[in-house]
N, C-alpha and C positions, 0 to 999 in steps of 0.2 A: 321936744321934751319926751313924747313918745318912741324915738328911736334911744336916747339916753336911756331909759328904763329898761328899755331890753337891753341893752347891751350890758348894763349891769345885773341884771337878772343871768343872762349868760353866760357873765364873769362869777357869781356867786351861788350859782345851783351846785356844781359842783362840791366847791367846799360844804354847801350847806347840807349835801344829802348823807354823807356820814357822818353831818353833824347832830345836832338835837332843837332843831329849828322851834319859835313857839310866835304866836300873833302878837303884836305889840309892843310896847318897850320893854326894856329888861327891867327887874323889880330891883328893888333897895332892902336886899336882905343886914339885919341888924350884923354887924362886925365884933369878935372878940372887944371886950373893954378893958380898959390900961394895958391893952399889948404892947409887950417888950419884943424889940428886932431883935435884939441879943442872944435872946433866950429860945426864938427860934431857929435862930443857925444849928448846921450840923445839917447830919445825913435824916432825908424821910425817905419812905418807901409808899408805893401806890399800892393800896389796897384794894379800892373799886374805883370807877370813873364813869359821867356820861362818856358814851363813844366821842373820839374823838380821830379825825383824820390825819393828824401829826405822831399821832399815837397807835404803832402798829404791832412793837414787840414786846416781850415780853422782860420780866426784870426790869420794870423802870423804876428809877431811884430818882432823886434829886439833892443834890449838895450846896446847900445854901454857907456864904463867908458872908461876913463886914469887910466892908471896902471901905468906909468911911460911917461916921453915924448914921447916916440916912439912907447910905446903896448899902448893895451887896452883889458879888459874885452869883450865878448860877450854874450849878452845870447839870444835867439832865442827862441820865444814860437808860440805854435801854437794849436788848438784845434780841435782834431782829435777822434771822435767818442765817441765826451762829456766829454773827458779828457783834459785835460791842460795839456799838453805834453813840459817840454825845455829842453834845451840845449845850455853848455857852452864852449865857448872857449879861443882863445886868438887869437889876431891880433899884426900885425907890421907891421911899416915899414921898406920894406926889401930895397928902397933906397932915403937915406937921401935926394937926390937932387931930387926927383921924390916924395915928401908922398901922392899925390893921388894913391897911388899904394900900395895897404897895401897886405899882406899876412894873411889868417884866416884859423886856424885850430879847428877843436873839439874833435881831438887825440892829445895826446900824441906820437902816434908811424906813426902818416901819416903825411906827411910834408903841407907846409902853402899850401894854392890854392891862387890864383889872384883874389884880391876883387877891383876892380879898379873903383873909383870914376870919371866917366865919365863927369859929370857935376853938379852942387849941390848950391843951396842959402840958405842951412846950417837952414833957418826958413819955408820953405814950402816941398821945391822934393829936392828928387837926383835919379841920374842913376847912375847905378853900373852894372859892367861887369866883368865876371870870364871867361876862357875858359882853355881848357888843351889839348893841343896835345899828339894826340895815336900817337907814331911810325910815327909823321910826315906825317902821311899818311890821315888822316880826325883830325877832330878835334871837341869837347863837348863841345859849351858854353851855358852858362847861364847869362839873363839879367832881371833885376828887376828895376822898378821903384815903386821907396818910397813916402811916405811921413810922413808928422809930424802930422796928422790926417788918419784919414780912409778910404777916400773919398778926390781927386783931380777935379779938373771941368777939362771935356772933353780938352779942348781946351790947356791943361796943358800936357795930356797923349799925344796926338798927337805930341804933339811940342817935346815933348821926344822923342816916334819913330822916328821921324824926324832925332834928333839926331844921334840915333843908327841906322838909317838907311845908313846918311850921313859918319857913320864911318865903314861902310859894316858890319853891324852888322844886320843879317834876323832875323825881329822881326814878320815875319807874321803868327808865330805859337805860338805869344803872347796872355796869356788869362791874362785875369780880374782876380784878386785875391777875394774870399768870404771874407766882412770886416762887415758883418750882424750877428746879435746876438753877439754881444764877451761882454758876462756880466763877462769871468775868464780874467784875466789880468797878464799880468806877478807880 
């Protein structure tokens, strides 16, 4: 048992140290209510982010389609040492009576993560929240605020934190996303 744990501790330090690691399970922050999928498709743009290690260049956008009622298309680009880097996936909702709660993969062989639609007016911002519990012992989350341009006014970002503050969500190790030069596009 004790060799188990290390080795997954030595599988998971890495990912976790440019992550935003916290004690304990991840929280159940409240979700947008009557979200529509619909209404969120279309192009967002990253505003601010906890650091993330899949996340390294700049210009990151994401283009959400309907695939069907319940999926959607992903595709994620980002511009990373003058290349226009993406990547696609697929999302769902994994409960009908809950669709701010979607699940987003970009394998095949790894299962959905929690893409959770925090709060969102479908024409300007959304907050969106992922986390995943180790071993119930600490927990990785990630939080992003979008929008539908590349640039939010301050007083928009804060009211967000606010948010994710208000739902025990530590955003103090939130940076600003780079949304300067992106002449490649998805």
């Amino acid at each position: 048992m004790q060799l188990s744990f290390i080795l997954v501790f030595v599988f998971i330090l890495p990912i976790v140290r440019a992550q935003v690691p916290h004690w304990g399970p991840c929280p159940e922050p409240a979700v947008q209510p009557a979200f529509t999928l619909k209404q969120f498709m279309g192009r967002w743009f990253e505003i601010a982010k906890l650091p993330a290690q899949f996340e390294k260049g700049r210009c990151i956008e994401t283009n959400f389609s309907l695939t069907s009622e319940n999926s959607i298309r992903v595709v994620s680009s980002e511009i990373l040492k003058g290349d226009l880097r993406k990547i696609e996936g697929t999302g769902v909702i994994e409960d009908l009576k809950n669709p701010a709660k979607l699940g987003i993969s970009y394998s095949y062989v790894l299962p959905y993560t929690p893409y959770w639609i925090l709060s969102t007016d479908y024409v300007n911002s959304a907050l969106v929240y992922s986390c995943t519990d180790v071993l119930r012992l600490f927990h990785v989350d990630f939080a992003w605020i979008l929008g539908r341009t590349r640039t939010l006014p301050d007083s928009t970002i804060e009211k967000a934190k606010d948010i994710f503050a208000g739902n025990n969500i530590d955003v103090s190790r939130m940076i600003p996303s780079r949304q300067e030069g992106c002449d490649k596009t998805l």
